[in-house]
C-alpha positions as CSV (number, residue, x, y, z in Angstrom):
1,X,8.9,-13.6,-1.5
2,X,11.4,-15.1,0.9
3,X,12.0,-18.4,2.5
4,X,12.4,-18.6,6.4
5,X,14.1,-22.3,6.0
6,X,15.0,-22.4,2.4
7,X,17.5,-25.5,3.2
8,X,13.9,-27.5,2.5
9,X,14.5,-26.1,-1.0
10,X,17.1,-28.8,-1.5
11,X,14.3,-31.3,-1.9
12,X,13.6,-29.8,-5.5
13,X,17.1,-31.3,-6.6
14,X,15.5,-35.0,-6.0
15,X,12.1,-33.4,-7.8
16,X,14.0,-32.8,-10.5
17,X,16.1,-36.0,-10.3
18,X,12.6,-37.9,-10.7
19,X,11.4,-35.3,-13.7
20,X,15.0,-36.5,-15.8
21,X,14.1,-40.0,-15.3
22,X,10.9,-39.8,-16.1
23,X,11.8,-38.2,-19.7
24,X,14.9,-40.6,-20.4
25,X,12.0,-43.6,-19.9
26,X,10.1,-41.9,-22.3
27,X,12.5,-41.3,-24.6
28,X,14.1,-44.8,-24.3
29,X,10.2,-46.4,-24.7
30,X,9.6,-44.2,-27.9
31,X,13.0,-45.7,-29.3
32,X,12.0,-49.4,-28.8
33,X,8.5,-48.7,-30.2
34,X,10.0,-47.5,-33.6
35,X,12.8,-51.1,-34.1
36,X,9.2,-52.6,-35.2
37,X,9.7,-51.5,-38.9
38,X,6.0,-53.0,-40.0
39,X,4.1,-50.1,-38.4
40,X,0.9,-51.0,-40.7
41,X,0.9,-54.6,-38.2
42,X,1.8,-52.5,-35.2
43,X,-1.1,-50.2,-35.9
44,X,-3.5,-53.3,-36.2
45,X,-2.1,-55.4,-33.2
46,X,-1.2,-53.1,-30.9
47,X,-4.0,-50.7,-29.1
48,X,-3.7,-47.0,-29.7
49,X,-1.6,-44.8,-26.9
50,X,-3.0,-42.7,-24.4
51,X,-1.1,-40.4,-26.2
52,X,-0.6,-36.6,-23.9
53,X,-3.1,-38.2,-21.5
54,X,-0.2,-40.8,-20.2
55,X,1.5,-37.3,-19.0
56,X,-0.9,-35.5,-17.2
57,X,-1.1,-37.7,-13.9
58,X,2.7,-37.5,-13.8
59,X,3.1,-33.7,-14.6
60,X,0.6,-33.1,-11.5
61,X,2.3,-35.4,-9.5
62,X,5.5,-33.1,-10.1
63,X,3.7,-29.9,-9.3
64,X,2.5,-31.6,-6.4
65,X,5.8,-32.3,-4.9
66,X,7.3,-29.1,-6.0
67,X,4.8,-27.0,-4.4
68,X,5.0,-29.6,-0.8
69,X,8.9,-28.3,-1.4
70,X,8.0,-24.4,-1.5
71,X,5.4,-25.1,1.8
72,X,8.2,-26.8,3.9
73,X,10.9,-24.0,3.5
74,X,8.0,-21.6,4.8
75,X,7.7,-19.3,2.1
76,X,6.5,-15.4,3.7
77,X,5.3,-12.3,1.9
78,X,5.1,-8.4,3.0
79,X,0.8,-8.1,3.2
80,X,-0.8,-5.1,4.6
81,X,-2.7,-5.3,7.0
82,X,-4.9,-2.8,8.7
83,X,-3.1,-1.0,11.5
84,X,-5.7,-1.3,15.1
85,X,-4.8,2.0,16.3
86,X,-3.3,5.2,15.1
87,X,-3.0,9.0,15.7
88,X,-3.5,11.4,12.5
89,X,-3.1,15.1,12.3
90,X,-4.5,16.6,9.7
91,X,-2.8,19.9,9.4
92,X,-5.0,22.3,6.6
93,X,-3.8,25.5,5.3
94,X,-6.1,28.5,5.3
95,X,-4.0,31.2,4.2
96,X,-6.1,33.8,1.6
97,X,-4.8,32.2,-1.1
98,X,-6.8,29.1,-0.3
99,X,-9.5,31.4,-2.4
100,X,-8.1,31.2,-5.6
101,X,-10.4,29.7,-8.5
102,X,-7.8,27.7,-10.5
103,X,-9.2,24.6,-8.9
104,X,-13.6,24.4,-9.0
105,X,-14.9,26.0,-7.3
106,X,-12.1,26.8,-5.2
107,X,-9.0,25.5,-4.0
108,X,-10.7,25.9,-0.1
109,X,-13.9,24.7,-1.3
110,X,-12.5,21.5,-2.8
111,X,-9.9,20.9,0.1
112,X,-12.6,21.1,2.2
113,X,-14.5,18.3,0.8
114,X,-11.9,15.9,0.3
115,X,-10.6,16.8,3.6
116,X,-14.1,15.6,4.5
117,X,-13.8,12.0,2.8
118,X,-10.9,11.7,4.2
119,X,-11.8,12.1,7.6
120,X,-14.8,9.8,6.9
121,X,-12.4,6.8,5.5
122,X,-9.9,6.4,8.3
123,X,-11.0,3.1,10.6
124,X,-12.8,3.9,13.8
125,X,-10.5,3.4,16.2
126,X,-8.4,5.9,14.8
127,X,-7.5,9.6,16.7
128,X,-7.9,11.8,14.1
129,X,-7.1,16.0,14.9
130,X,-7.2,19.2,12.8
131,X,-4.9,22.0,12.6
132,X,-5.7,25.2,10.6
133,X,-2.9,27.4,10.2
134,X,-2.4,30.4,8.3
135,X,-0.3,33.3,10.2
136,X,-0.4,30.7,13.0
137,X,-1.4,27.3,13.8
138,X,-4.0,26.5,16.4
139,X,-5.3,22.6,17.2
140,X,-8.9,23.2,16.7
141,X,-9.8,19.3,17.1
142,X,-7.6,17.2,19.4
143,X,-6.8,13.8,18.3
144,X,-9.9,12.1,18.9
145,X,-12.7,9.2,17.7
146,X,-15.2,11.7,17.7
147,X,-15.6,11.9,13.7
148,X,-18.5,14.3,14.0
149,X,-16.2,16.8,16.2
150,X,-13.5,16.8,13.2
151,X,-16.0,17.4,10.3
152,X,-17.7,20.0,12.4
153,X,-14.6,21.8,12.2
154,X,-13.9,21.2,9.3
155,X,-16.8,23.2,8.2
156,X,-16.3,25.9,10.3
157,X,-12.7,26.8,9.0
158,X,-12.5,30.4,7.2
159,X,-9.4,31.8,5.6
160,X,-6.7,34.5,7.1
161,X,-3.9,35.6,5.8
162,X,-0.4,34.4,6.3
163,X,1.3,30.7,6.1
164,X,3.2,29.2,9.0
165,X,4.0,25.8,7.7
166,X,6.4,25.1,10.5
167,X,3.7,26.1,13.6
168,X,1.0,23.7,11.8
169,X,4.1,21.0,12.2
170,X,5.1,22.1,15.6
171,X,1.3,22.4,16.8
172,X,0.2,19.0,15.6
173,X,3.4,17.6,17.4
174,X,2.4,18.9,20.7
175,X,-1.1,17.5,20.2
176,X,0.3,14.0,19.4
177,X,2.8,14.7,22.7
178,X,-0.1,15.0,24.6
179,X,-2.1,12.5,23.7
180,X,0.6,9.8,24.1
181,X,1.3,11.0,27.8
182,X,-2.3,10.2,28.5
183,X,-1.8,6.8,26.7
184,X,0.5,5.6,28.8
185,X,3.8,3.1,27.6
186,X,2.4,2.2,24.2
187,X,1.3,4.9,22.3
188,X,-0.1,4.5,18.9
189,X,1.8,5.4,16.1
190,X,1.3,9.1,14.7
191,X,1.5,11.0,11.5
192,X,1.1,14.5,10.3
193,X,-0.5,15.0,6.8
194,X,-0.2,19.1,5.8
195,X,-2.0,20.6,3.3
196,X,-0.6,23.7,1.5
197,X,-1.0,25.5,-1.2
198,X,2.4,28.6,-0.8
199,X,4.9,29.2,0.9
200,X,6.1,29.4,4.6
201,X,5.3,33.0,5.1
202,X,5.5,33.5,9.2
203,X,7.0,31.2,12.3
204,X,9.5,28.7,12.1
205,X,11.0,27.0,9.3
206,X,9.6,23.9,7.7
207,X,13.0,22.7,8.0
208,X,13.3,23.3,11.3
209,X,9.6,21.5,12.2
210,X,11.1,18.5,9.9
211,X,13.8,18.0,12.2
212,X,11.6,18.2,15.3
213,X,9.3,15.5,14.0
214,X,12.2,13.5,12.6
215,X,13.5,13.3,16.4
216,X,10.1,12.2,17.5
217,X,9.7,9.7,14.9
218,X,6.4,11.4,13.5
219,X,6.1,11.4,9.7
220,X,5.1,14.0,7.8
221,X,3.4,13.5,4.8
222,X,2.8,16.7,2.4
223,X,0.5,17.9,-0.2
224,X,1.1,20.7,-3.0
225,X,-1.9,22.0,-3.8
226,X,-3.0,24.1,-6.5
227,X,-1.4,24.8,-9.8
228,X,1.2,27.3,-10.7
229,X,-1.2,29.7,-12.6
230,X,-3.0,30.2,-9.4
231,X,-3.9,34.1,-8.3
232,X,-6.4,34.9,-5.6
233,X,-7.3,38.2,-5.4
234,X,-6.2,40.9,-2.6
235,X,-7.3,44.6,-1.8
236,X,-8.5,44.6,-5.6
237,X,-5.0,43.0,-6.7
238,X,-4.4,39.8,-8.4
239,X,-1.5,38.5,-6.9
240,X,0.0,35.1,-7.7
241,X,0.0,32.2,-4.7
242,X,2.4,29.6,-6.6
243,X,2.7,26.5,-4.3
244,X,6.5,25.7,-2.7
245,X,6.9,22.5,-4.1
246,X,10.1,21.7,-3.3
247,X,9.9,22.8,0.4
248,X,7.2,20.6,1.3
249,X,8.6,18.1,-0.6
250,X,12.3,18.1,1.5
251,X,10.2,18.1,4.9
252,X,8.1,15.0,3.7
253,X,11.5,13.1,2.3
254,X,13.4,14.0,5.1
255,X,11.0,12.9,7.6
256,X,9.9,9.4,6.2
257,X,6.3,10.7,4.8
258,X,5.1,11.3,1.6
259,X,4.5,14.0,-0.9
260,X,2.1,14.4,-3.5
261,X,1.0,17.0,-6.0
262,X,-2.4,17.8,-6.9
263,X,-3.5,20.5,-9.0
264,X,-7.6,19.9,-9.3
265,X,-10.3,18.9,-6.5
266,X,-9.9,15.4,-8.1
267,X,-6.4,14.7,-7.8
268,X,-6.6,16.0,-4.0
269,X,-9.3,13.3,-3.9
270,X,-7.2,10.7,-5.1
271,X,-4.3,12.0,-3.0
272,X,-5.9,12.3,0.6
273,X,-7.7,8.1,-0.8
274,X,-4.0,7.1,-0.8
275,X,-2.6,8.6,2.0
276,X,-6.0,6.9,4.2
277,X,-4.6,3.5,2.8
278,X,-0.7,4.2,3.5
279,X,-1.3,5.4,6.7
280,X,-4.5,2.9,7.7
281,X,-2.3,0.0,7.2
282,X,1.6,-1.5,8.2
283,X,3.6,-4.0,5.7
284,X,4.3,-7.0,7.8
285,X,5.8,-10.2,6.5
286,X,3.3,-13.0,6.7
287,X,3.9,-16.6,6.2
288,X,2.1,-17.9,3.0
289,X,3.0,-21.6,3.1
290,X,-0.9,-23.2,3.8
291,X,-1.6,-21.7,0.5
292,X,1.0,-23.9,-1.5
293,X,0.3,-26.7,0.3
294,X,-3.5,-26.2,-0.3
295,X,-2.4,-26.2,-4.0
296,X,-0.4,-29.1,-4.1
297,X,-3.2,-31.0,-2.5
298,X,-5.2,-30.1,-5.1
299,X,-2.7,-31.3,-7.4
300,X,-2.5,-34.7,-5.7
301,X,-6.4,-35.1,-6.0
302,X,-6.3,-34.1,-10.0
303,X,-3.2,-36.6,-10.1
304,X,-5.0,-39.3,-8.3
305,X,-8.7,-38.8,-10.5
306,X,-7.3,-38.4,-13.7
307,X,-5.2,-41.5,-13.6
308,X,-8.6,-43.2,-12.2
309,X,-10.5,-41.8,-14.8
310,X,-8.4,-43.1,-17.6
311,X,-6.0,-46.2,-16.7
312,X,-7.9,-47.5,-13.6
313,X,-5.4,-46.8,-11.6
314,X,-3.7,-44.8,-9.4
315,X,-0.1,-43.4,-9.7
């Protein structure tokens, strides 16, 4: 939490000031009562205390002012709050070894379904595309509202062999490009999320396709999939399709997006749930003063009936 006039936070040295004095009055009154050495006659002439009640209009009172303090010097807070509009590529490999059974049923299967969820979480308004790559990278969906048209796809996508990595980046940049010339001077804000379960195998370089999106300012947020045990079977061969970690993991830190890991159809679940709330909403700082002021109003009222309810008074 920050403060955008914290000189108002000055006014807690009086607050404090007034808290002192009220405990040396205390103090000096619990003195004086004890000089009277007879306490039996004390007890009979003089009515019992209000004891920890006598404290609880004042200690409101305090949190009161305190909290009127914190409102003044406009206390803000980084909130999220749901972006309006936004473009998201969804870039899904389906190279061959998309068919290997180390995740249920299989690792295509699975992606396909949370890819599915996915798509069906974003907000409305958002342009949502698909790119399937494998020994290339073809936009099958331009960024669109059309939810239907992307999970029709989605369901249509069969596996090849191959993995181009850096075409699914570079393809799903040129869809965003073209979008935002039809958009005209404001644009909304993209970002690539690839799916992949090996290596770059064909095309250009992830590293290369990080650098292009970097100068474009697209994020590209990456997902290992699979586990390293994984083999798919080829031509009667079991060959093992062990994800490149580390790859997809430089392009996403070196392009300001993400990367996860997720070796089951759950963990891709939970994966593509978080990336739809990173990516559905901005941080923005948002002022949060009303709400301490609301509270200290409250206190005031608690201050005011309390003392009512037991001296007959107000403080």
């Amino acid at each position: 939490m920050t403060f955008i006039s914290p000189g108002w936070l000055w006014l807690l040295v009086p607050v404090l000031a007034i808290a002192v004095v009220y405990v040396v009055m205390y103090l000096r009154r619990s003195r004086y009562a004890v000089r009277f050495t007879n306490l039996d006659l004390l007890d009979k002439v003089a009515p019992k205390g209000p004891g920890w009640r006598r404290h609880v209009p004042a200690s409101l009172f305090g949190v009161m002012l305190v909290l009127l303090v914190f409102g003044f010097a406009r206390p803000q807070t980084e909130v999220q709050v749901p972006r309006e509009r936004a473009t998201i590529m969804v870039a899904f490999d389906v190279s061959a070894s998309m068919r290997a059974t180390d995740v249920a049923p299989d690792r295509f299967a699975a992606a396909q379904s949370a890819a599915r969820r996915f798509v069906q979480g974003l907000p409305p308004r958002f342009n949502l595309g698909l790119v399937p790559f494998s020994s290339s990278a073809t936009v099958a969906v331009q960024p669109t509202t059309d939810r239907a048209m992307v999970l029709a796809a989605i369901d249509r996508l069969s596996t090849d062999s191959g993995t181009a990595i850096g075409e699914a980046v570079f393809s799903s940049l040129e869809a965003i490009r073209t979008l935002d010339a039809e958009a005209g001077e404001e644009p909304p804000p993209a970002h690539i999320v690839l799916l992949s379960d090996g290596s770059n195998t064909t095309g250009r370089g992830p590293q290369e396709a990080a650098e292009e999106a970097t100068a474009r300012g697209v994020p590209v947020t990456t997902i290992a999939y699979g586990t390293p045990d994984g083999t798919v079977d080829l031509s009667g061969q079991m060959v093992p399709v062990p994800v490149d970690g580390p790859a997809l993991q430089a392009m996403a830190e070196s392009t300001g997006g993400g990367f996860y890991e997720a070796a089951s159809g759950d963990e891709l679940q939970a994966v593509y749930d978080d990336i739809g709330t990173s990516v559905g909403f901005r941080t923005e700082q948002q002022e949060i003063w009303p709400w301490f002021v609301g509270i200290a109003l409250i206190g005031a009222v608690l201050a005011a009936g309390t003392s009512m309810l037991w001296f007959s008074r107000i403080p």
